[in-house]
N, C-alpha and C positions, 0 to 999 in steps of 0.2 A: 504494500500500500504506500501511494507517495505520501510525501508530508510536505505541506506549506505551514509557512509562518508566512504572521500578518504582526505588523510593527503600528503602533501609531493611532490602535483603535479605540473606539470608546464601546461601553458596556452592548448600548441595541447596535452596534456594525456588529461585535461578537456573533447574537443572536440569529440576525440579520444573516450573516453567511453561515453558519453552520447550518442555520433551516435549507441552506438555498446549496450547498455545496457537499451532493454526498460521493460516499465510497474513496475519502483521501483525509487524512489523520491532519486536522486543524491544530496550530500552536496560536494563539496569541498575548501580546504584548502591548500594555497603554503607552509604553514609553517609546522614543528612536531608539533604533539597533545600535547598541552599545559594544563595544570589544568586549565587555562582559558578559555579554549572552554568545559568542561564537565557539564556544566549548560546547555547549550544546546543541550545535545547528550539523554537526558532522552527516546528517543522513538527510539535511532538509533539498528538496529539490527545485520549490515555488517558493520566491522571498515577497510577499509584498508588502512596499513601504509608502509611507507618503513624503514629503518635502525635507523634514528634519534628518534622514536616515540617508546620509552620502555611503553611495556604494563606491569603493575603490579599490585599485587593483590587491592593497592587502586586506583587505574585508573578503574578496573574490578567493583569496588563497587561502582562507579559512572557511570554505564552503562547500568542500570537495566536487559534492555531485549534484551540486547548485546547475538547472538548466534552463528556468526562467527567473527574470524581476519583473514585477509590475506592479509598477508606482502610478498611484492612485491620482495622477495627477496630470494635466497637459504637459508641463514644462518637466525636459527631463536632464537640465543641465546639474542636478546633485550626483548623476552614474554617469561613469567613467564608460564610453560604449565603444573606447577601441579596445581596453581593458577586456569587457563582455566578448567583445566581438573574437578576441584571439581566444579567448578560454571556451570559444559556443554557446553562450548565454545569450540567449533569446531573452530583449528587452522590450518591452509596452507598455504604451502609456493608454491613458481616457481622454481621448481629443475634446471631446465636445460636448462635456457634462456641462460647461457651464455658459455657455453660450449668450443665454439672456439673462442669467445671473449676472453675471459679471461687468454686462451691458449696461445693465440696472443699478449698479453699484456706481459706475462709474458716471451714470448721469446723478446719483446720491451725490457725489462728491462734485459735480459741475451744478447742481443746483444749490449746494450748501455756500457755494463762494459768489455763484452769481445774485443771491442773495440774502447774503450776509448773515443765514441760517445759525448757525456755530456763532456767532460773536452775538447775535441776539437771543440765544437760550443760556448763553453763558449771563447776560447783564440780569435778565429777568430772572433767573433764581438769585440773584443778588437781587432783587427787587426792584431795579434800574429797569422803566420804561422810554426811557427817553429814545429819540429816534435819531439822535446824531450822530455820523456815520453809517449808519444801515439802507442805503442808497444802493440797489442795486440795479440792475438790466435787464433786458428782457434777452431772451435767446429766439423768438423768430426776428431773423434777419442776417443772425449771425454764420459768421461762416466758423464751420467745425472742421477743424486736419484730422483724419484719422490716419495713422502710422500702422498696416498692417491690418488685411482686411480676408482676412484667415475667419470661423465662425464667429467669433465673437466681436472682432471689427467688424463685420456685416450687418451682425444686431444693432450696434452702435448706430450706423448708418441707419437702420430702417426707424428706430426713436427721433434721433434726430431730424432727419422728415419729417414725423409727426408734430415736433416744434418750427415749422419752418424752418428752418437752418438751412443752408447751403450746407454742402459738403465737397470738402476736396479727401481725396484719398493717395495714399501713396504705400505700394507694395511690388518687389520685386518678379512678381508675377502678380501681373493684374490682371481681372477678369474685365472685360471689355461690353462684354453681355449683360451681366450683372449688374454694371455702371446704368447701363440704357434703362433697364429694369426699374431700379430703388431711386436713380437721378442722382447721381453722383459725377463728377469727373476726377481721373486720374490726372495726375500732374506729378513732375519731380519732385524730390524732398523742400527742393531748395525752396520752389513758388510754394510749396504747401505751408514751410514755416514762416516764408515772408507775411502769406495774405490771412494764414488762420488767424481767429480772434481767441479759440479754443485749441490745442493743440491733445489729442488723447493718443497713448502709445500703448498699441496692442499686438506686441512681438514678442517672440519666445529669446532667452539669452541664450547668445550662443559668441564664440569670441568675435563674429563679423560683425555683432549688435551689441558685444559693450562696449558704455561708452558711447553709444550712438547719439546720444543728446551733450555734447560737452562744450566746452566754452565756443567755439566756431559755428556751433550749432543754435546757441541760444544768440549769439549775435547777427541771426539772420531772423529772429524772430521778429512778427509787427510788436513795437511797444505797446506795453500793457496785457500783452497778452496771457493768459492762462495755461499751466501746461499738467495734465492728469496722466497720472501712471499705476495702472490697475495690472501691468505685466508682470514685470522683475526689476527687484531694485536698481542692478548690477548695468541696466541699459540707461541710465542716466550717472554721468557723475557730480555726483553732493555736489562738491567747491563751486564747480561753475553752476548747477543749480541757484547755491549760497548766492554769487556775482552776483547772476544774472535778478535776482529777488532786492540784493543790496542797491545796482543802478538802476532799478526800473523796469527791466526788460521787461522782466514777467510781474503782472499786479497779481499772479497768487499762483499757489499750486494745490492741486488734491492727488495725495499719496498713498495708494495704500502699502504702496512695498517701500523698501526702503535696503541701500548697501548695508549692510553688515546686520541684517534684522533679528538672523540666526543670533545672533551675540546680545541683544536685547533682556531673552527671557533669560539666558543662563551667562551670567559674567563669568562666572568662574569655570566657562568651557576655555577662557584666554588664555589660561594657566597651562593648555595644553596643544597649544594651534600653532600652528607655525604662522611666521610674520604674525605676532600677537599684536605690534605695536601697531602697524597699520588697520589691524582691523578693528584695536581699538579706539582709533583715530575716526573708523567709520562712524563706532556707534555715537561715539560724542557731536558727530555733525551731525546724525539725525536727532540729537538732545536739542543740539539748536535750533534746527527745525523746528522742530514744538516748540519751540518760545512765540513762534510766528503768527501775529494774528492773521496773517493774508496765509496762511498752508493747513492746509486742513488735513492731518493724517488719522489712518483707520486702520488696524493690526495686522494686515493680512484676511482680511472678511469679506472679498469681494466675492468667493467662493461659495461662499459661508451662509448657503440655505438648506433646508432638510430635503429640497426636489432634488437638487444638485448633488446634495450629499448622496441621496439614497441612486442617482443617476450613475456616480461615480462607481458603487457597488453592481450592482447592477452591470455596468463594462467591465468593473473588475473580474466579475465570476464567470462571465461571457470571454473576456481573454483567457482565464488560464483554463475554461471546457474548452476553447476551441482549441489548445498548444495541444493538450491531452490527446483531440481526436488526430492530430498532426494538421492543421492546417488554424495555427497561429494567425489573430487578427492583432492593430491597432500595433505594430511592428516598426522602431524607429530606428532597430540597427540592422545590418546584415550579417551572421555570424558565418 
């Protein structure tokens, strides 16, 4: 009988898959996969994890007869997939559990700033009614950049229409059809950060896209502009974020990710990371960030509904039946 371990879960995922997953010996775990737990993974052969759980090639060589991962999650930049790929580990993610979730979040955070939501719930439990400063805009009219228009920039797009909004769009493969479709036009990076008024970034990290927002990038933006990142922290860098909020460029940001986020919940993983001092150099610049009353940040939650969740499950159990029958779906490496 195989055995999967599941990393990362809460008590109904437990429930949830073992109702949904028979004839293969379930292990689970609330916590990330630890070096502590790989003494007893010698027979596991399905790892799955979510964000917190980086698989690397010495994790892989404590997993003998390990033959899939499947992280519960789009972005699969925490596994090492040339690592996988030379050892034959079949890696999968869940593309498109969160499609209008995530969508939805990210106009949470463009309506929280357009306005001024967050700075007027904060006055009024202080008891302050006053209305000075809470001037905001309206968003038909506005033009929206969407950066990446993969399922969840598409939903973006199709909300956005429904506020009137223009849309420009910009993605390395763009669909042309699609465009005609929802009313969109594609355009280069360049015209898209000049003319948005909103700028949202909906790309997976990978090393061609971090850093894709940095100082050269923010200084092609229209002033005043907004810029939302519901992706990965890692495709923006803080400093010239920081700059760019210091001279004006951008009159606000809504964040839910952030560089060095990982190091947030647990400081004393610093103790053991290599280049500690840079990373902890990250988390002190997203400390800054919260001081900001024009940046509105949110933990990681853009994910974070029970459709989603239970969507997420749902692909999960569906990728590792289909590895079982041999014909492997939701596949981001080649092994």
């Amino acid at each position: 009988m195989s055995t999967v371990a599941f990393f990362e879960v809460e008590a109904w995922e437990e429930e949830y898959l073992a109702n949904r997953l028979q004839g293969v010996e379930l292990r689970f775990s609330r916590s990330a996969l630890q070096p502590a737990h790989l003494a007893a993974m010698s027979d596991v052969e399905v790892l799955s994890i979510f964000i917190r759980s980086p698989i690397t090639s010495n994790i892989l060589e404590q997993i003998p007869h390990l033959r899939l991962v499947v992280t519960r999650s789009t972005g699969y930049d925490h596994i090492d997939l040339e690592a996988c790929r030379r050892r034959g580990v079949v890696v999968c993610n869940v593309p498109r559990y969160g499609e209008n979730t995530v969508a939805e979040h990210t106009f949470a955070l463009i309506l929280a700033l357009s306005r001024n939501i967050h700075k007027a719930y904060v006055r009024t439990v202080r008891g302050d009614f006053s209305l000075h400063g809470l001037r905001g805009f309206d968003l038909k009219g506005k033009i929206l950049g969407v950066v990446g228009t993969g399922s969840i920039g598409l939903h973006v797009i199709r909300i956005a229409r429904g506020f009137n909004m223009e849309v420009l769009a910009y993605d390395i493969r763009p669909q042309p059809l699609l465009a005609e479709v929802l009313g969109f036009r594609y355009v280069s990076l360049e015209e898209l950060l000049r003319e948005s008024d909103i700028v949202t970034l909906h790309i997976p990290l990978t090393p061609a896209t971090h850093h894709l927002m940095d100082w050269s990038k923010f200084q092609q933006m229209k002033r005043g502009a907004i810029l939302i990142n519901t992706a990965r922290g890692g495709v923006v860098d803080t400093d010239a974020l920081l700059r760019a909020l210091d001279e004006g460029i951008l009159s606000g940001a809504g964040l839910d990710v952030l560089e060095g986020e990982e190091l947030i919940e647990e400081e004393r993983a610093l103790l053991h990371m290599p280049e500690a001092e840079e990373k902890l150099k990250a988390v002190i610049r997203a400390h800054v960030l919260l001081r900001r009353e024009n940046v509105v940040i949110t933990p990681h939650i853009a994910f974070n509904s029970q459709e989603a969740l239970q969507r997420i499950l749902d692909t999960t159990i569906e990728n590792i039946q289909a590895f079982f029958t041999g014909a492997p779906q939701n596949v981001v490496n080649v092994p």
